[in-house]
mmCIF file of the N, C-alpha and C atoms, coordinates in Angstrom:
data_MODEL
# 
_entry.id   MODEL 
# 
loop_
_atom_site.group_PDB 
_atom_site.id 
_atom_site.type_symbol 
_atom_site.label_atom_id 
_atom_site.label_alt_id 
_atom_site.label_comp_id 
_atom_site.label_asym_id 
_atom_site.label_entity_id 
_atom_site.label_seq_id 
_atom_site.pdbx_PDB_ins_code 
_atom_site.Cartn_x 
_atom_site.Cartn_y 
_atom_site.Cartn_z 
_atom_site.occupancy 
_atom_site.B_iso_or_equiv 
_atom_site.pdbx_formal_charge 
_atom_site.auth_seq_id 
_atom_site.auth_comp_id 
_atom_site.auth_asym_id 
_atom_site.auth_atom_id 
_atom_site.pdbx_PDB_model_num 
ATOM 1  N N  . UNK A 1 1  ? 121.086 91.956 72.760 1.00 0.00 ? 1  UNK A N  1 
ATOM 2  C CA . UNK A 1 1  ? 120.009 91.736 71.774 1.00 0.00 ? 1  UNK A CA 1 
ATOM 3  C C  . UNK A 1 1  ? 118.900 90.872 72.387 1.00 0.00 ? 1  UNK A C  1 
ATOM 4  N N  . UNK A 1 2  ? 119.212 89.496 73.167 1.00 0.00 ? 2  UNK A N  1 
ATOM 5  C CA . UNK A 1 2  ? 118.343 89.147 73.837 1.00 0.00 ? 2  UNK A CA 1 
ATOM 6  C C  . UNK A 1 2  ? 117.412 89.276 74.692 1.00 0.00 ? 2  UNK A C  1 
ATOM 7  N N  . UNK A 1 3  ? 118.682 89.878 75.484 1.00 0.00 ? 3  UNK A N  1 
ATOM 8  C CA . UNK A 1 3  ? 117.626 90.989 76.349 1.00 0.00 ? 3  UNK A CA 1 
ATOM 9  C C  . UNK A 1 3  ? 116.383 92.040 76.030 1.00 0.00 ? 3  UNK A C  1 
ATOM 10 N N  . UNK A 1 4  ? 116.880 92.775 74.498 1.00 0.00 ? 4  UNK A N  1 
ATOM 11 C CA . UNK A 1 4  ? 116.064 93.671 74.204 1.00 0.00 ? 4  UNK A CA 1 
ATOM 12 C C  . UNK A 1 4  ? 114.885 92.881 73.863 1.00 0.00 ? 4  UNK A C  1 
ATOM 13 N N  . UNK A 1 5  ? 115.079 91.757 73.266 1.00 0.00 ? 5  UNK A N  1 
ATOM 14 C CA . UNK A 1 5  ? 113.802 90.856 72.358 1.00 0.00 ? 5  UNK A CA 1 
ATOM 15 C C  . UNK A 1 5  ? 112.845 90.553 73.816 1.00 0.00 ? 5  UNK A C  1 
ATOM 16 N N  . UNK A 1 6  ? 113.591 90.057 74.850 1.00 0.00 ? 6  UNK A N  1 
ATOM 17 C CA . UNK A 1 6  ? 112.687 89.877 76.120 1.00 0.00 ? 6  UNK A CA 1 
ATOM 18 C C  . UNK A 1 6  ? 112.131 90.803 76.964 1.00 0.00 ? 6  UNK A C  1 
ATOM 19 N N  . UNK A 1 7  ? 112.402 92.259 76.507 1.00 0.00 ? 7  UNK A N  1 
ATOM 20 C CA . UNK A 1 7  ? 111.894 93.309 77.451 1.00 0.00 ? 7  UNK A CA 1 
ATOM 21 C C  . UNK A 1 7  ? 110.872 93.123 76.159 1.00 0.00 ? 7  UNK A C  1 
ATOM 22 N N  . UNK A 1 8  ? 111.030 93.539 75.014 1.00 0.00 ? 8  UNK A N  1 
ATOM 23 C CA . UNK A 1 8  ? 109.882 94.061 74.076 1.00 0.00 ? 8  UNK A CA 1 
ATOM 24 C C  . UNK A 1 8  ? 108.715 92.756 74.427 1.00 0.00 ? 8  UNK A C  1 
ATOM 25 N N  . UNK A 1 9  ? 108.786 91.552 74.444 1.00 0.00 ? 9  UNK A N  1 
ATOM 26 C CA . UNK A 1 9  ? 108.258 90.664 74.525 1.00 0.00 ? 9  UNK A CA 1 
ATOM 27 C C  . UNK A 1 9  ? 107.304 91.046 75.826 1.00 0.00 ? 9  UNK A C  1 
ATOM 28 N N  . UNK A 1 10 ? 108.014 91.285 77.072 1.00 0.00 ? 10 UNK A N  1 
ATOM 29 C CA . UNK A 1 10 ? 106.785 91.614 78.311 1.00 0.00 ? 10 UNK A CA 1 
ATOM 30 C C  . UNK A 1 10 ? 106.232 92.687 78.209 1.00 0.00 ? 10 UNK A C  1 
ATOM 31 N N  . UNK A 1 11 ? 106.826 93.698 77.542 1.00 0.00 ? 11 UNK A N  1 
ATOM 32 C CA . UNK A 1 11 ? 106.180 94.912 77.271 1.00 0.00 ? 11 UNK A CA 1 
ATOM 33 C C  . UNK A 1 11 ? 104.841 94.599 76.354 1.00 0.00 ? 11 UNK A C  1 
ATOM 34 N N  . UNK A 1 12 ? 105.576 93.932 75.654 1.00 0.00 ? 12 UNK A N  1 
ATOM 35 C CA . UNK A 1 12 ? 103.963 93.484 74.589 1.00 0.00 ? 12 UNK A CA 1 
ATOM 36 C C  . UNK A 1 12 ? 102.645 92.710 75.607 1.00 0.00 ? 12 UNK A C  1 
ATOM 37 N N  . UNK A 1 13 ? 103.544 91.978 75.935 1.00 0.00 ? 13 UNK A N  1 
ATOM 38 C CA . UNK A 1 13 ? 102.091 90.667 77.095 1.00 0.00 ? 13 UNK A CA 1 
ATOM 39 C C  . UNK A 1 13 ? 101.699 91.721 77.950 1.00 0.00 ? 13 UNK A C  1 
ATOM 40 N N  . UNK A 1 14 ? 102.165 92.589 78.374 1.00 0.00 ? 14 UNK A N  1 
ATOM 41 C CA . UNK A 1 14 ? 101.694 93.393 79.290 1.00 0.00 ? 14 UNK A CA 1 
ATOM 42 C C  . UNK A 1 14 ? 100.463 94.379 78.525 1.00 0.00 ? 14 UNK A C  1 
ATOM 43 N N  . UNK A 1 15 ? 100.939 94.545 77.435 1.00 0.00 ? 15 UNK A N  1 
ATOM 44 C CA . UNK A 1 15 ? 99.783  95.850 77.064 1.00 0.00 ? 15 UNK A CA 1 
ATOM 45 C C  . UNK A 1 15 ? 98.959  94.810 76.214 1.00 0.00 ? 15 UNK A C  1 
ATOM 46 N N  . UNK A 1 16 ? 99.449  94.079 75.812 1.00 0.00 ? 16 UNK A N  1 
ATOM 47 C CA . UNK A 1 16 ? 98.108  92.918 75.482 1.00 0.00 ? 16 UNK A CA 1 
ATOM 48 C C  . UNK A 1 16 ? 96.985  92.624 76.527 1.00 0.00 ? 16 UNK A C  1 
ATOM 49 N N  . UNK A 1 17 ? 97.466  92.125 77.765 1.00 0.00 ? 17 UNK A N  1 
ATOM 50 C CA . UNK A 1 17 ? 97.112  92.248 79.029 1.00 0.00 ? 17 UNK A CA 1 
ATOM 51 C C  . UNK A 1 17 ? 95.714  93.203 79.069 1.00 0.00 ? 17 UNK A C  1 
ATOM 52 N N  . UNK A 1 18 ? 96.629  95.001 79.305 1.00 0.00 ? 18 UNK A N  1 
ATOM 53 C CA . UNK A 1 18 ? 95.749  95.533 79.710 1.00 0.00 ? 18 UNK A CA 1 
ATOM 54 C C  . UNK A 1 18 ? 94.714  96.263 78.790 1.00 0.00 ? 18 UNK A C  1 
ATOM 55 N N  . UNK A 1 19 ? 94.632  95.736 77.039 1.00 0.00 ? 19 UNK A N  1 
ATOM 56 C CA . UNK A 1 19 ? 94.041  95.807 75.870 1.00 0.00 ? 19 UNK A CA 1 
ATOM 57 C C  . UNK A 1 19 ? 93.061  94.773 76.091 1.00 0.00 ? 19 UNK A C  1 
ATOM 58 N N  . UNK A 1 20 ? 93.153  93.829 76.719 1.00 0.00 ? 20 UNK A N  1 
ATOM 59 C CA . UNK A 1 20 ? 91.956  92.912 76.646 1.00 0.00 ? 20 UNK A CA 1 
ATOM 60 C C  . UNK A 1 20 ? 91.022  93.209 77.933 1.00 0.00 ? 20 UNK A C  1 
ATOM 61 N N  . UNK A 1 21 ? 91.873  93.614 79.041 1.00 0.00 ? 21 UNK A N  1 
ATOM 62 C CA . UNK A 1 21 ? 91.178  93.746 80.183 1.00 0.00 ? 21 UNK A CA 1 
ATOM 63 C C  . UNK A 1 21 ? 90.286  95.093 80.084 1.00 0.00 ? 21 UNK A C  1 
ATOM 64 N N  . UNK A 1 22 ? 91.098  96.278 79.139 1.00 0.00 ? 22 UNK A N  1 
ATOM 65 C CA . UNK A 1 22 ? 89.939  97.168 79.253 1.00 0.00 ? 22 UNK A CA 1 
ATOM 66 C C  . UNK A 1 22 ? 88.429  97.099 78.094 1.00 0.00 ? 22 UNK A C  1 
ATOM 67 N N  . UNK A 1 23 ? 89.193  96.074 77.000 1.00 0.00 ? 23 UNK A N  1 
ATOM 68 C CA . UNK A 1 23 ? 88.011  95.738 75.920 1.00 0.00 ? 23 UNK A CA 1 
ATOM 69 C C  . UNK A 1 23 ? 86.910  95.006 76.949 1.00 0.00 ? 23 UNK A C  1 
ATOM 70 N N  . UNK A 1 24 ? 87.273  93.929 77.854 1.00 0.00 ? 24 UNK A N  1 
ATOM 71 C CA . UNK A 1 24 ? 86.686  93.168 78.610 1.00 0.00 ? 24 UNK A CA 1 
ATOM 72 C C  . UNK A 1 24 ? 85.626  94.468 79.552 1.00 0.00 ? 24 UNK A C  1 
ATOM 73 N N  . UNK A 1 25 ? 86.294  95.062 79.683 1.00 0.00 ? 25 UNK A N  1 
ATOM 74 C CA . UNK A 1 25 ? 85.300  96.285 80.734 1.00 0.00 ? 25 UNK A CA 1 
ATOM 75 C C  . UNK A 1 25 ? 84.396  97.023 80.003 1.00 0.00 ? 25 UNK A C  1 
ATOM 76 N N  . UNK A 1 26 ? 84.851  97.275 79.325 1.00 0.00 ? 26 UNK A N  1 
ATOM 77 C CA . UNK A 1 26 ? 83.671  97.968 77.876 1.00 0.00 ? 26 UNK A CA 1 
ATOM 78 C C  . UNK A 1 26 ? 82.478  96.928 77.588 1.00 0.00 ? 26 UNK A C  1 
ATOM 79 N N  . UNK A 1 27 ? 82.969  95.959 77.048 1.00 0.00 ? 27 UNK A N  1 
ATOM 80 C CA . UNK A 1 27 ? 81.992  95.122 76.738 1.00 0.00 ? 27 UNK A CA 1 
ATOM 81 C C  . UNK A 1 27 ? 80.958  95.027 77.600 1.00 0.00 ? 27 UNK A C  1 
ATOM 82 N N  . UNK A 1 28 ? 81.356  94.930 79.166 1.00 0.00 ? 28 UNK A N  1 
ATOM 83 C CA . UNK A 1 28 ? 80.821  94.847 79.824 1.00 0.00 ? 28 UNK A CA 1 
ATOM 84 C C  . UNK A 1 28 ? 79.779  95.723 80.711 1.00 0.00 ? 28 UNK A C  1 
ATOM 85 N N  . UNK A 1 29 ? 80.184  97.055 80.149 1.00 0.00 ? 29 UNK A N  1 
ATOM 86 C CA . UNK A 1 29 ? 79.924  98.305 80.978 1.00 0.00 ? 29 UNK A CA 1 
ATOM 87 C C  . UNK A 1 29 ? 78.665  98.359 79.412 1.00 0.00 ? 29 UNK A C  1 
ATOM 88 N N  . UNK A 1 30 ? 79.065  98.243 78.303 1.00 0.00 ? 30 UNK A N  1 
ATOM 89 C CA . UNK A 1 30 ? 77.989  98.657 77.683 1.00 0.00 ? 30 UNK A CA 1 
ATOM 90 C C  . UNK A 1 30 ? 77.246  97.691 77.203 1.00 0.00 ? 30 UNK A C  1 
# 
């Protein structure tokens, strides 16, 4: 169970991650 809570957890920071980095490129591109 722990384990699962800590994969979902990097899975999340990760696509949080690359949700801000591509909002960040947009913003920027337009």
């Amino acid at each position: 169970f722990l384990y699962m809570v800590s994969a979902i957890f990097i899975l999340g920071g990760e696509l949080n991650a690359a949700i801000s980095r591509y909002l960040e490129a947009r913003a920027r591109v337009g």
